[in-house]
Structures are given as C-alpha cells and as structure tokens.
N, C-alpha and C positions, 0 to 999 in steps of 0.2 A: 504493500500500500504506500508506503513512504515515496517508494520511486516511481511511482505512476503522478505522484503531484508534492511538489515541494518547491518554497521558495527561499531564496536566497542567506543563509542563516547569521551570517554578516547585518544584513538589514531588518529580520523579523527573526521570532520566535515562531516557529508552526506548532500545530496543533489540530491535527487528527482526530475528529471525533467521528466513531465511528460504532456500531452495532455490537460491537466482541472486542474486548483489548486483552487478549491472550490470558482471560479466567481471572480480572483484576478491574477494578471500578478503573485504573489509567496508572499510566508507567510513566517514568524517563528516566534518564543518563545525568550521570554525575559529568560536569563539564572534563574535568579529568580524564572521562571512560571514552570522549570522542574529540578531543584535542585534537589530533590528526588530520591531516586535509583528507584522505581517506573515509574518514568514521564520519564527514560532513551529514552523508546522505541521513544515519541513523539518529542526528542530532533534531529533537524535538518531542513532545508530548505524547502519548494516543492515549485516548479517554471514550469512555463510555458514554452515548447520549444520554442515557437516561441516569448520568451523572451530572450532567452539563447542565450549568445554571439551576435554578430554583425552582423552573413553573414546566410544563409540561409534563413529560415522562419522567422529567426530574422532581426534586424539591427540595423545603431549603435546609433537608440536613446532610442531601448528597453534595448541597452546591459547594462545600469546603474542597472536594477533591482536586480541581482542577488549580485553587493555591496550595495545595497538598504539592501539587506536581511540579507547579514553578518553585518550589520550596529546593526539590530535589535538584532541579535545573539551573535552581541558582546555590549547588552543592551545601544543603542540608542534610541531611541523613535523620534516621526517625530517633527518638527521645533514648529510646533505648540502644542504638545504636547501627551497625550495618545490615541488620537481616530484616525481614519482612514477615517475622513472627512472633508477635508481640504474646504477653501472656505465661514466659518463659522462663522460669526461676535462673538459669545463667545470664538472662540479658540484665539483673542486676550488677554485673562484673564488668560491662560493656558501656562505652563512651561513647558520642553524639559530636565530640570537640568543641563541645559549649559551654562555659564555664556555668553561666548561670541557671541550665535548664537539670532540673535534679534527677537523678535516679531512678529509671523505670523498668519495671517489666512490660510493658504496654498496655494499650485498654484496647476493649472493644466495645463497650459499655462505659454510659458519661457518669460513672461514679465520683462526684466531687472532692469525695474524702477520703481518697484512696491513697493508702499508704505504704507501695506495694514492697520497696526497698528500703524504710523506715524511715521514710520523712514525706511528707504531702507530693506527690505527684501534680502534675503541670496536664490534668488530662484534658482540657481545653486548649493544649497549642495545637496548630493547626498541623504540626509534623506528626502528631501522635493519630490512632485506630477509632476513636471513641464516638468521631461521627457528630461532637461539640465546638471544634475551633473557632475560638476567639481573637488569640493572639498568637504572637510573636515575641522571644525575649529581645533583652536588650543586643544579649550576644548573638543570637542570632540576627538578628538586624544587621549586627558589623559584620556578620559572616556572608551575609546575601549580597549585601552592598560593595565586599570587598571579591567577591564572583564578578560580581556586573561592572566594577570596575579591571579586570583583570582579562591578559588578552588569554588567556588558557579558550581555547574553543570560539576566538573572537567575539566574547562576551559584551566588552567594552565597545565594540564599535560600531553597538545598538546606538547609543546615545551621543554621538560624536554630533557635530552642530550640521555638517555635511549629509549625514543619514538622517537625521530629523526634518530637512529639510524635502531630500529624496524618496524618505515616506509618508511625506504631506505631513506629518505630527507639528511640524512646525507654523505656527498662523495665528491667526483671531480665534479663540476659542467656540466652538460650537453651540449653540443652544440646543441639545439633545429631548432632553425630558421637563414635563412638568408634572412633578408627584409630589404627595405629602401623605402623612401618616396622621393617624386620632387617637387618641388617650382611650379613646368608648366608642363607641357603635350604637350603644342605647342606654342611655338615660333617661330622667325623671324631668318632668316642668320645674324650672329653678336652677336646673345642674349645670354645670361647664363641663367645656370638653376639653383638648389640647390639642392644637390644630399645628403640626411640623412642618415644613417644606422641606424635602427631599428632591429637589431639580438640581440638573445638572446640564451645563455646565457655565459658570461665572456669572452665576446668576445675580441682579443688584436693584430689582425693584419687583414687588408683588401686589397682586391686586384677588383677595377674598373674598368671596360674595357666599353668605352663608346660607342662603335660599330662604331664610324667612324676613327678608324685606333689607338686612343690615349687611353691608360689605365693610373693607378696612383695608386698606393700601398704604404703599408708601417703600422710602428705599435705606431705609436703616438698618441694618444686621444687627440681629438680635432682640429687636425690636417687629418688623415687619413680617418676618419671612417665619416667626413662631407668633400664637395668637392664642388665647384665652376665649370661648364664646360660651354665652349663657344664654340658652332656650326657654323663655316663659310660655310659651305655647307647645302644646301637642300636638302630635303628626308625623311627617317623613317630608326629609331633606336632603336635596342633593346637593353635596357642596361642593366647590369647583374653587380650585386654584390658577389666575394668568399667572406668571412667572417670565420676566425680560430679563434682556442685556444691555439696553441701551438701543441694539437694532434691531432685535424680533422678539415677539412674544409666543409663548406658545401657553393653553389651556389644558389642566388637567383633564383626566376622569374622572368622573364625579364618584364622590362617597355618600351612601347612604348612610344618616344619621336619622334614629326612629327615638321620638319625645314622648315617654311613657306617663298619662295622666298619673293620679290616684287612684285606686281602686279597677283597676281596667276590667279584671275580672271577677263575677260576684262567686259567692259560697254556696253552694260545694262547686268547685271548677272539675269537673271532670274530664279528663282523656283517655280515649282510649281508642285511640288514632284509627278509628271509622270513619271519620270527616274527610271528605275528597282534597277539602284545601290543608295542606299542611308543607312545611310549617305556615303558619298562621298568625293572627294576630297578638294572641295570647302566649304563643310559643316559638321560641326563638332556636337557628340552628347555628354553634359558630363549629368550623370546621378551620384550624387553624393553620393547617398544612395542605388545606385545599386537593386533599388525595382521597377526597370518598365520605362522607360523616355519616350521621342519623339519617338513614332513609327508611320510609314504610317500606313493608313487606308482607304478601299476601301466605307466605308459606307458615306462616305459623302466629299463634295467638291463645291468650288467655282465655279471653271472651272475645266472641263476636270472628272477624276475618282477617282482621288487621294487627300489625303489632309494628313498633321501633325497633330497627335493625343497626346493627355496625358490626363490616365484615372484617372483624380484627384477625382473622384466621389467615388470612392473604396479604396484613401488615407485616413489614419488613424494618419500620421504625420502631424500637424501644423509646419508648416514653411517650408516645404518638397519645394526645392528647385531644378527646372532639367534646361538647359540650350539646346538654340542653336546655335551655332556660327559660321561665315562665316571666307573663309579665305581672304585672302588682294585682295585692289585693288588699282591699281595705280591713283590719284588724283591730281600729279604733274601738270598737263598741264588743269585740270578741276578750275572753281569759285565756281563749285555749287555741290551738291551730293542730289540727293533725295533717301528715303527710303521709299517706298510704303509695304504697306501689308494688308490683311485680315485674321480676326479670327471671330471666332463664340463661344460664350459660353452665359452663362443661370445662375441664381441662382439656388442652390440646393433647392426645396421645392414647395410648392403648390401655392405661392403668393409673392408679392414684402416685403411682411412683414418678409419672412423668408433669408433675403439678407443675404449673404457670401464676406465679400472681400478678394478674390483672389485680386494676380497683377500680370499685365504681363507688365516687363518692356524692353524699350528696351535701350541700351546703344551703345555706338561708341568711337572706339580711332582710333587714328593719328599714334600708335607708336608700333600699332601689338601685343597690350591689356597689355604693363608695367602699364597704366592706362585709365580706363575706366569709360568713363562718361555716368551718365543717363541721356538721353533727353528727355524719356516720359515713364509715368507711366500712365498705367491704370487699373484702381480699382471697384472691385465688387460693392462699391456703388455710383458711378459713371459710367463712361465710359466705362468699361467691359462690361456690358451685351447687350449683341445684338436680345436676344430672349425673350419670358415669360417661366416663370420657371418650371423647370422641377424635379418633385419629384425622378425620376428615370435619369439613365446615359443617358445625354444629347447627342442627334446626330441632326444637323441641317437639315429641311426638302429643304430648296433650298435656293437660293441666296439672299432673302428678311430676312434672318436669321442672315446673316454676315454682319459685320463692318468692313470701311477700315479708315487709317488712310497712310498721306502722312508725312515723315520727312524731310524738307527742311534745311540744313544745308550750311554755305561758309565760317565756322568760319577757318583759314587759320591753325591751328592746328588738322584739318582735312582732308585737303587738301596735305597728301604727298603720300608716293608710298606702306604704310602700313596702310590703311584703310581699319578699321574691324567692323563688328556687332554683336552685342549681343542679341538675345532672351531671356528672362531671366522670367521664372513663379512661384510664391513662391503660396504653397499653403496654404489657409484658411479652409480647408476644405469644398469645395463648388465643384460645377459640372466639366464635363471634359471640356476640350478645346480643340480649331483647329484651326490651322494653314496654309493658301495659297494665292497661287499668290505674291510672296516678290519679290520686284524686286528693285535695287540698278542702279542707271543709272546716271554717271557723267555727268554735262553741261561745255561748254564754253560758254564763251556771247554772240556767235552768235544764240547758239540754246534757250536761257532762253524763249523771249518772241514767240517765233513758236511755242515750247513747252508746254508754260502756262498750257493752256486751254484743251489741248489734254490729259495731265495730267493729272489736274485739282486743282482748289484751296485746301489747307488743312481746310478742312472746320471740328469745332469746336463746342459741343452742352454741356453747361453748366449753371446751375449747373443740372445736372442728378443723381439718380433721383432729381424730382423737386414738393413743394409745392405751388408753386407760377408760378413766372415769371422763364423762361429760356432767354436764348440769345442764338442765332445761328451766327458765325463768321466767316467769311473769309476772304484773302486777294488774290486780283488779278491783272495783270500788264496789262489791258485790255478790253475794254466792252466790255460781252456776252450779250444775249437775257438766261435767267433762269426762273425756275419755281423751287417753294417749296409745296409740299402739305404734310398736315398730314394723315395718315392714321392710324384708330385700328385695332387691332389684329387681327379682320376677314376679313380686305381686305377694308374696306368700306371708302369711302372718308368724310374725319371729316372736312376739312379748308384746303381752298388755302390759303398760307400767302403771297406769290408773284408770281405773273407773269410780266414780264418785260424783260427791260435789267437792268443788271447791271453796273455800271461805275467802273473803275479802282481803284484802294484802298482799303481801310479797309472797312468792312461791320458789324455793329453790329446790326441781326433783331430778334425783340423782339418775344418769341412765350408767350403766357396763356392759363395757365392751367384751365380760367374759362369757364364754362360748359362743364367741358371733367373731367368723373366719373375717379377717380384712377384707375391705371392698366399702360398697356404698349400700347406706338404708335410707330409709323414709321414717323421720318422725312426724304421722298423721295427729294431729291434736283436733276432734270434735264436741263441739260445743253447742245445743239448739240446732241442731240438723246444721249446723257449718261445719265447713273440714279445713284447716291447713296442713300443709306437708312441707315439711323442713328436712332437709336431704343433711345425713349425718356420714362419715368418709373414718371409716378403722382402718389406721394402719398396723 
C-alpha cells in the first residue's frame, strides 16, 4: 500500500488510513528504524478508519490513536518501554528514556489509580494502552520536539521556512470552523448555561444569538467568545454561533437547548415505552459517544410490547456511559416520592464465573440536575443480574427474567417543584440491558399507609452473588399474610422460606446457600396475589 501512493516525506508526514493495519488500531517507525534514503518508502503512519478521528466508525476514545502514532514518529516509545505489551510484570524493569514519565506495566483499562510498579502511573499519556490520553510530559515534549528538530529521517525539514511555504502552510490563517460547546442541554426557567466557542482558526470577533429574542457580540477574548445565558422562558432553542477574522465569517450548527418548566410532569408519571413518540417530552436520551444509546425494542418487555434497550453486548468501550432522564415534577405539596422500575440483564458468558460488572445507577435532584445525587447502584456482581448468562446478546424470555426495585425517598431536598431522575448505565463490557415499567408517583400522608402494600415493600437480597448466607430485607408500615419460595433455573420449587404474615417493621430473613449446587435461583416473594422475583447467583 505504501508504494502505490506516497508523498514526499521531506515535505509531509503521510498517513495511510486504511480498512486493516496489520491486526493493530495503527503502526509506525521510530525515525531511527528508516533514516536511510532507502527505508524512505516505509517512512509514515497506517491507521485504522475506524480509529481515525472521533465521529463516524470512529469515536472519541479511538481518536487518541492517530497522536499515539505521531508520538512514535516523533521517536516516543510507550511508558513502559520498547515492546507493544503492556500488562507485563518485567516491563517494570524497562525505560521509555523519559525522565519524568514513571514506571509502568501498561494499561489497557483507564484505571486512574493504578499503581502498577509502586508509584501512580501516568495512565492518561497518550503513549500509554488505556484508550484515556490527555497528555504529554514535560520530557517528553523535549523529546518530540528534539525529533522534529533533528535531520535523522529528514525530520527537521518539515518546518524549514522554504517547505512551509511549498506546502501552502505558510499564509493568512484560514477561517475553518464555527463550533462551540454548553455546560447543559436542558435546564430549568431561571438557569444559565455556559456557552464556549470552539472555532478555528484566529478567530477575533463573535456574534451569539441565543434564539429566544437576546444575542451578544463583540471582539474581546475572554470576554466575547465565552458567554453566560439565562433562560426565563420555557421551550426549545436553537443557538447559533457567527465567528470572524476580520474577513469572513462563518455560522455554526445550531445546538439545541430545551427550558424545563416546573412540574412538566404530573403524578404518577408512568412509562412504559408503548408510546410511539419517544424519547419525548418528558424523557430525555443523552448518548455521549454518539455510538448507539436507549433505543425501544419490540423483542422483549415487562408488560405490554415495548421495552428500553442498550446493546452493551457489541460495546467495545469500557466505561461507555448512555443516560436516561426525566423531566420535572412538582413535589411541593408531596412527603414522599417513590421511584419504581424494572430491568433485565445477564452476564456476558456461559457461567456465573464469567461475571461482568456493568452499573446501572440511578440518581435524583431537587434542583433540575445543578446537582445530582446517587441513590442506588446496581452492579454486575451483585444486584444486576436478573437472568443466567448468556454467551450471546441477551433478550429476556418473560417476566421471571426481570428485576424491580422501588426508590423511597422524603429527604425535603427532594421534595420541590424540580424533581428529576436519572438512569444512568456505564459499561463493563458485559451483556445488553432493559428497561420498563418506571413509574414516579408522589404521596401525601394521607395516601402513604393505603399505598404501602399495593406498592409494595423495597425489598433487598444481599450479598449477591453469594457463598454462604444471604439476607432478604424489607420494611413495611403494616401486617400482610406473604410467602417466599426459592426456585432454580428450570422452574422447580427448591424451599419455602416463609409462609405467614408478616408484622410491621424491618424484616431481616436469612436465606442458605447449603444444599443448593452453584448457579442461579429465583427468590419469588408473594404478597395479595403479587409476585416478585429477585434472581439470587451461588457460587
């Protein structure tokens, strides 16, 4: 491929993007390895499209690779030193020739607080596996720069005043782009947003028109080109940035900004994504890597035909993070808020041995998401898993598949006229997930104890999986008559653990794991002709 198309390596850098780079997101040469007038032809990058830049087949935690590779071609070498296998208890013995970059075995994973050869690792330089790059050391810096000044492989005679000129780099700077970035996407009536300009290039005056009547201009850096706006009106806006130089101007693409009343939604908000329109007004989808988020899906459901999907099974990004979120509701006049929901999801693999923790958490504020709190987390080796695992992309066969969980909340910083929720799923790279039946329904104190039970308790199975003893929890303001039995995976009844009534208060019942072989059960809790089922995982 190299010798079918290449340009002059004296005057440019090439860079081969192509389908396949020999089993490697992208390669190159230490200036060093093609010095030679001979090794010219070999001198330059090959990279992977769907490494290349941010958007497309790409995204933006492949886009690191391609200054991974000028890294190399301006003779960097990886953290850990000459080999291209990080992870490797001798590559602590092994130099990088950079003073300041410390010690590694490598990452492959953006573990912040990894300490792999006994002092914090640098796993956000961009020379390092982890797929995070940030930066650049100092030393390294003097090392790139003293490449690029050096004629080893005619490095230096990119920048020479004569080749700047020869490949047009030399001139009036171009006005390329007009872009900016937002602090939010959706806010309350009252709230500000933070409005960046991100154009390029010598950019020296702006002109913001915020689409609800108010624009702001002017050529002051620092002042013009960053902006402050506060929406007292609700609706949807599209805001648009002009950006010049003096002699052209160019206008962005406009950003949608959505101005959330009070109360948008009344009590009980129910979803349970039947509705043809979605997302909606009420519910919001942000998909932050733009690689696939919450979509409906007619394969599988709680109730009804519909259910929230995300195919995490075909994710290839750890930490791939999509969101769902509602808009306000009015809480003023309510003591209580509960957050009901059900999901279904699975480990990726053939056995409880091959566990994934995914999380799917959920969070809530008081103040139309300035600050969001988590109130519960659930995790692949724990609480998540509702099914036995599934090698292939998981879809739940019926309702004995799914888990619910109830959020009782009256903390009074909850309780005002912008109360929101968050869905929130960060991937491990483990199976897909689903989403149904959420439903948000404020109490007064007249409705708490009618309610209770119709409800029903937040009932609690920990630790999961489990080697031992579990505990099964609840709290209720009330006697019922209940039943628990457990059930395996083919339906069959393993132990009644109660039949009774229950009395009012806290409940802690002990389940054992002895004479029940490793694998997955079902603890069914029935209550008034209700049933739930809470999947229990022995190892």
């Amino acid at each position: 491929m190299k010798l079918l198309i290449q340009w002059p390596r004296n005057k440019y850098l090439n860079v081969w993007v192509c389908a396949e780079a020999g089993g490697a997101a992208g390669y190159s040469l230490y200036p060093g390895s093609v010095n030679g007038f001979n090794d010219a032809n070999m001198d330059g990058i090959v990279i992977q499209g769907s490494y290349t830049g941010s958007i497309g087949t790409s995204n933006n935690y492949r886009s690191r690779v391609l200054t991974h590779e000028i890294g190399h071609w301006l003779n960097l070498r990886h953290p850990w030193g000459n080999s291209n296998s990080p992870g490797e208890a001798d590559n602590c013995n092994q130099d990088d020739n950079v003073f300041d970059t410390p010690n590694t075995k490598g990452w492959t994973t953006c573990n912040l607080e990894g300490e792999s050869c006994g002092s914090l690792d640098n796993v956000q330089n961009y020379m390092d596996y982890a797929y995070c790059g940030k930066m650049f050391t100092i030393g390294q810096k003097a090392r790139l720069r003293a490449a690029a000044l050096s004629s080893v492989a005619q490095r230096n005679q990119l920048t020479t005043q004569s080749n700047l000129i020869a490949t047009g780099v030399e001139g009036d700077p171009i006005l390329c782009e007009a872009k900016f970035t937002t602090s939010k996407l959706v806010i309350c009536t009252g709230d500000s947003i933070l409005f960046t300009d991100e154009s390029f290039h010598d950019v020296n005056n702006w002109y913001w028109d915020f689409a609800d009547g108010t624009t702001f201009s002017g050529s002051i850096e620092g002042v013009h080109n960053v902006s402050y706006h506060t929406y007292n009106n609700e609706g949807s806006f599209e805001v648009t940035l002009t950006a010049g130089n003096g002699f052209e101007s160019l206008t962005s693409e406009p950003i949608l900004i959505t101005v959330l009343p009070a109360g948008a939604m009344d009590s009980p908000a129910v979803q349970g994504f039947e509705s043809a329109e979605f997302p909606s007004e009420d519910w919001f989808i942000e998909d932050p890597l733009n690689d696939g988020g919450w979509e409906i899906t007619t394969n599988a459901s709680y109730l009804g035909s519909r259910s929230l999907h995300l195919a995490n099974w075909s994710n290839d990004i750890e930490f791939n993070k999509d969101f769902l979120i509602s808009s306000t509701m009015d809480l003023s006049d309510a003591v209580e808020v509960r957050v009901s929901y059900k999901w279904a999801y699975c480990f990726k693999g053939t056995s409880e041995d091959d566990d994934t923790d995914d999380r799917l958490r959920v969070s809530v504020t008081g103040d139309c998401g300035n600050d969001w709190d988590l109130r519960k987390m659930h995790r692949g080796y724990t609480s998540l898993p509702s099914a036995p695992p599934h090698l292939y992309p998981f879809v739940p066969s019926g309702p004995a598949e799914w888990n619910s969980h109830i959020l009782v909340l009256d903390q009074t910083q909850y309780l005002t006229p912008h109360f929101r929720v968050m869905f929130e799923f960060e991937s491990r790279l483990g199976n897909d997930i689903y989403l149904d039946n959420i439903n948000i329904t404020a109490y007064d104190s007249s409705m708490l104890a009618i309610q209770e039970w119709s409800i029903g308790p937040d009932w609690e199975l920990y630790p999961n999986p489990s080697e031992g003893e579990s505990i099964l929890s609840c709290s209720i303001v009330s006697n019922h008559e209940a039943s628990i039995i457990i059930y395996d995976a083919m339906g069959r009844v393993i132990e009644t653990v109660f039949n009774g009534e229950l009395s009012a208060g806290n409940h802690n019942i002990s389940l054992s794991s002895i004479n029940k072989s490793p694998g997955t059960y079902f603890v069914v809790i029935i209550t008034q002709g209700r049933s739930r089922s809470l999947s229990w995982i022995i190892k």
